[in-house]
Backbone as JSON, one array per atom type, in Angstrom:
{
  "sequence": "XXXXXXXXXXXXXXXXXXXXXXXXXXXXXXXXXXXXXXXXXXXXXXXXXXXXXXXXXXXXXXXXXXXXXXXXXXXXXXXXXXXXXXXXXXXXXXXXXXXXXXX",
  "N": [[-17.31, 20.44, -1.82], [-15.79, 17.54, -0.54], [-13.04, 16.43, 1.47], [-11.63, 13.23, 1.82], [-9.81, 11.88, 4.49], [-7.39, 9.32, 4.62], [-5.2, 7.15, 6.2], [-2.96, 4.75, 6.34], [-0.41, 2.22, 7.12], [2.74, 1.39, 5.7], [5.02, 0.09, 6.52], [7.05, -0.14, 9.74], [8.41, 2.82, 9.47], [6.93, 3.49, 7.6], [4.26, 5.71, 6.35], [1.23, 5.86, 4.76], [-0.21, 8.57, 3.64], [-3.81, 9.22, 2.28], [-6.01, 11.5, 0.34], [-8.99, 12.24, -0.94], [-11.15, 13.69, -3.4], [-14.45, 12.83, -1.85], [-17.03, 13.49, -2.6], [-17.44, 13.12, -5.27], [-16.88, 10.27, -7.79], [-15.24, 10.96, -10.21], [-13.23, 12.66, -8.53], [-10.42, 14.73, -7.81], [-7.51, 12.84, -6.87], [-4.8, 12.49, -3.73], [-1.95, 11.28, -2.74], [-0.07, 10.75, -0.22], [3.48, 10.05, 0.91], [4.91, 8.97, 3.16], [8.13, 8.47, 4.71], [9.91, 8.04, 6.97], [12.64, 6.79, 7.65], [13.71, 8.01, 5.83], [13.48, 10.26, 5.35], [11.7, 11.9, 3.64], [8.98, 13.02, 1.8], [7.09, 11.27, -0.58], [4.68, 12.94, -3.05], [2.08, 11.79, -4.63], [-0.08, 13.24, -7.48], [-3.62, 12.54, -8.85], [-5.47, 13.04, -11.44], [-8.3, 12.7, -12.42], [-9.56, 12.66, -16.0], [-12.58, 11.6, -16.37], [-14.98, 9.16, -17.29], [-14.02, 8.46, -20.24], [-11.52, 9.37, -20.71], [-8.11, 9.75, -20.27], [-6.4, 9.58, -17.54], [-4.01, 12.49, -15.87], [-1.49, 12.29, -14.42], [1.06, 12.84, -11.23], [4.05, 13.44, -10.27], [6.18, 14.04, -7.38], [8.86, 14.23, -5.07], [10.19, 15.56, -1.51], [12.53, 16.27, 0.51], [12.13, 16.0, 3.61], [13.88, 17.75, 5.62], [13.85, 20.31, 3.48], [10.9, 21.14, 4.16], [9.24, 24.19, 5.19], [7.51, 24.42, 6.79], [6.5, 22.22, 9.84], [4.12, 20.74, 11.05], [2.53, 18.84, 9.19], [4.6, 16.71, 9.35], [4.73, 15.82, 12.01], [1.95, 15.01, 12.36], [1.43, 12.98, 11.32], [2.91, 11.3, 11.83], [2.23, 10.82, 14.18], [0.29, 9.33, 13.49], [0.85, 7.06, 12.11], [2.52, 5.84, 14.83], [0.13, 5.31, 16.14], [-1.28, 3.47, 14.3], [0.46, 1.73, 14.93], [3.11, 1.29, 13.9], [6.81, 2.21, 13.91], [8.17, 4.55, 14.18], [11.08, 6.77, 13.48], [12.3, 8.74, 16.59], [12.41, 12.22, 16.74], [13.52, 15.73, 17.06], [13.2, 19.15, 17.69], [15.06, 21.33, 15.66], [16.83, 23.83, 17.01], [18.52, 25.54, 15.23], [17.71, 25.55, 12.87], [15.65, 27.91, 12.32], [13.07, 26.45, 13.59], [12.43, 24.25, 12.56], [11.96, 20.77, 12.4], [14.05, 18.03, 13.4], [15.28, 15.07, 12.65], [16.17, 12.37, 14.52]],
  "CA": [[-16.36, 19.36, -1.95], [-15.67, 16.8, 1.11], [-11.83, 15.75, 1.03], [-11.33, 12.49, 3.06], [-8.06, 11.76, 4.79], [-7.17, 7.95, 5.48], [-3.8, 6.46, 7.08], [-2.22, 3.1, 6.0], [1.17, 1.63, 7.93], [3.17, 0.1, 4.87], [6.19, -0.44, 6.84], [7.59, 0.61, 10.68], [9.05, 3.77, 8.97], [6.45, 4.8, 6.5], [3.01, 5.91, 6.69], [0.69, 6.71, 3.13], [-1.83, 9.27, 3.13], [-4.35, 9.39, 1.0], [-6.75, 12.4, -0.26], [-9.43, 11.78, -2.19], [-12.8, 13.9, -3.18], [-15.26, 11.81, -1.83], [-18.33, 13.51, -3.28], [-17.49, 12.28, -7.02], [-16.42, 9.55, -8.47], [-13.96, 11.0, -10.77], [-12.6, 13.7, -8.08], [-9.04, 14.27, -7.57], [-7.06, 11.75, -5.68], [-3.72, 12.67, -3.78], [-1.57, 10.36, -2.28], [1.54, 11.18, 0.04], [4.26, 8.79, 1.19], [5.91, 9.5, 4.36], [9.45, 7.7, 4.7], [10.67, 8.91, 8.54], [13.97, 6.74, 7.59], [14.71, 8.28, 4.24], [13.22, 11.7, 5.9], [11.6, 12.33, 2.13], [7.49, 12.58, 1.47], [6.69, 11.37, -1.96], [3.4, 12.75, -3.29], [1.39, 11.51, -6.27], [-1.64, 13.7, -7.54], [-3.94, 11.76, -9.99], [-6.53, 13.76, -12.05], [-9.22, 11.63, -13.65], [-10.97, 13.44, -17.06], [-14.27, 11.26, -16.67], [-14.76, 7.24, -18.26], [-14.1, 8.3, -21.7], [-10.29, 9.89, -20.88], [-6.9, 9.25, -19.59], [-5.7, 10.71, -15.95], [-2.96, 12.87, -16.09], [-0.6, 11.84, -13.13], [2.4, 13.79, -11.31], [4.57, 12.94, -8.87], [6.78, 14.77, -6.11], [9.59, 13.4, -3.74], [10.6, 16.18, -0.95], [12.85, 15.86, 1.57], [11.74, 16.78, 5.08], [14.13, 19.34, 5.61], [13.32, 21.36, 3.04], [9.94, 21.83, 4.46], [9.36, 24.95, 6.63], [6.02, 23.89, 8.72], [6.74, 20.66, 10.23], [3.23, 20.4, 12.02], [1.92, 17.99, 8.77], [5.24, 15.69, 9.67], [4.64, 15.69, 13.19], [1.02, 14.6, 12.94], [1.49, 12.13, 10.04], [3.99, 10.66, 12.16], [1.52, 10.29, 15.21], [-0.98, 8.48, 13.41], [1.64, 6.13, 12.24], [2.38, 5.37, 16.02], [-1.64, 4.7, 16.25], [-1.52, 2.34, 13.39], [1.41, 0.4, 15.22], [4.2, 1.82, 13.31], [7.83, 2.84, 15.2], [9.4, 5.54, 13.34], [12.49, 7.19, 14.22], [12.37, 9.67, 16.69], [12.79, 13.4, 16.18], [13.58, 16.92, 18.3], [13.52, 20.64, 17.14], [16.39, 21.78, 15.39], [16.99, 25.25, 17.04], [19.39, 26.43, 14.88], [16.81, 26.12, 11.38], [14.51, 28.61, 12.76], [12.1, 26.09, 13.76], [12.18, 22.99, 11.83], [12.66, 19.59, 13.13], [15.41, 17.84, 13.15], [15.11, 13.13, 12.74], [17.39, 11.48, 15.07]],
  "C": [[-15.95, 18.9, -0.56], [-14.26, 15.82, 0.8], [-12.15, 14.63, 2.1], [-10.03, 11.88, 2.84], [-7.95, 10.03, 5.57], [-5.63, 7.65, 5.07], [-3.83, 5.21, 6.86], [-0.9, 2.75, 6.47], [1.46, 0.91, 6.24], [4.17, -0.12, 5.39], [6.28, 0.42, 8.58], [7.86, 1.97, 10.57], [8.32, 4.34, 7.98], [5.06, 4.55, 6.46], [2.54, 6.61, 5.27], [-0.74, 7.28, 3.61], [-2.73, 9.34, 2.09], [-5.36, 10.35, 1.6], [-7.54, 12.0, -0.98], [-10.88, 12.93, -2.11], [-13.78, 12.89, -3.02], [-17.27, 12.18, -2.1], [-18.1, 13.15, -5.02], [-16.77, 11.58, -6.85], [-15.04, 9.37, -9.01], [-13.14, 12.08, -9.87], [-10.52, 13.6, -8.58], [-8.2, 13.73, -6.47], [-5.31, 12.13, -5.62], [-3.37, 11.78, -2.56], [0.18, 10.99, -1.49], [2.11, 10.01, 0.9], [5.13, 9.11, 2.43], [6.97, 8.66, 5.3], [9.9, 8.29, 5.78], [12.23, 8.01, 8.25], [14.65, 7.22, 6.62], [14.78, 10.25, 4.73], [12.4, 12.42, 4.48], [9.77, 11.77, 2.67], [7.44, 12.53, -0.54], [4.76, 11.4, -2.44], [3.33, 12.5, -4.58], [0.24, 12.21, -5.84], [-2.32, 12.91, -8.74], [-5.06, 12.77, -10.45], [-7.22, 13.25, -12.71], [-9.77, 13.02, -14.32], [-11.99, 12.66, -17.11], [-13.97, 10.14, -17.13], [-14.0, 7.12, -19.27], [-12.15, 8.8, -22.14], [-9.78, 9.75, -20.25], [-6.69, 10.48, -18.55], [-4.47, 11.51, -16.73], [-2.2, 12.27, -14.36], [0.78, 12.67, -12.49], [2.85, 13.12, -9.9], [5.77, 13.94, -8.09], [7.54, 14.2, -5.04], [10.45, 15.5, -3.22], [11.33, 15.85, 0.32], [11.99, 17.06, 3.1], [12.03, 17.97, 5.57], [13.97, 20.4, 4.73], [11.7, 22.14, 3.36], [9.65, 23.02, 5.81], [8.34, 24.62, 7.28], [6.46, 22.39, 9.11], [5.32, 19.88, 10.88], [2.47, 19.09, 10.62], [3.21, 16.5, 9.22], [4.9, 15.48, 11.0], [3.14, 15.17, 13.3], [0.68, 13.15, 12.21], [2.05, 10.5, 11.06], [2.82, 10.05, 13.62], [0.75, 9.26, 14.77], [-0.05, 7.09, 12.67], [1.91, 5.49, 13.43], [1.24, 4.6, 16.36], [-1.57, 3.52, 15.51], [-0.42, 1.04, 13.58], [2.76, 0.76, 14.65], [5.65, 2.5, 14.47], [8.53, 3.17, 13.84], [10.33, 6.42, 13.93], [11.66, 8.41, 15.31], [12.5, 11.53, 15.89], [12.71, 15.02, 17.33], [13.53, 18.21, 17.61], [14.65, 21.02, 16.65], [16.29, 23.47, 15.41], [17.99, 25.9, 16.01], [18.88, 26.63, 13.11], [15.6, 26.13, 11.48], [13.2, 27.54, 12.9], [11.28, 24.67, 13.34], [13.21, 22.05, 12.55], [13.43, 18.99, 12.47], [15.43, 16.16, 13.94], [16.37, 12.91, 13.4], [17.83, 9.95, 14.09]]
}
């Protein structure tokens, strides 16, 4: 299986990933939303069953700080910059062990 990862600007402030298997057709396709002014990623996963049957669909809004790795916000956020995008700043917040912290 060969995931591919492409970057879209929909706004200054928010950058959409997308996931998708790109050896089938019907793989599964995931989609994340990355809001640097709301500080929240909303993912959608889609699951196609094949021509003949309906996806199932799910969705997911997290805020930022609840996540402990920060290294997928921090790179998400670069390639937003690349694509022209100006999203907020952001610095380390020493005091929750390690997670950043949006100006």
């Amino acid at each position: 299986m060969t995931i591919a990862f492409t970057y879209e600007k929909a706004a200054d402030h928010i950058v959409v990933e997308k996931q998708h298997d790109d050896e089938f057709d019907y793989g599964m396709y995931l989609q994340r939303t990355f809001n640097f002014r709301s500080r929240q990623i909303t993912t959608v996963s889609i699951h196609p069953h094949g021509r003949e049957s309906a996806s199932s669909m799910q969705m997911f809004v997290q805020n930022f700080s609840d996540i402990e790795g920060q290294d997928d916000i921090k790179a998400v956020r670069e390639e937003l910059v690349k694509l022209g995008g100006n999203p907020p700043d952001y610095k380390p917040d020493e005091k929750k062990s390690g997670k950043l912290k949006l100006d």
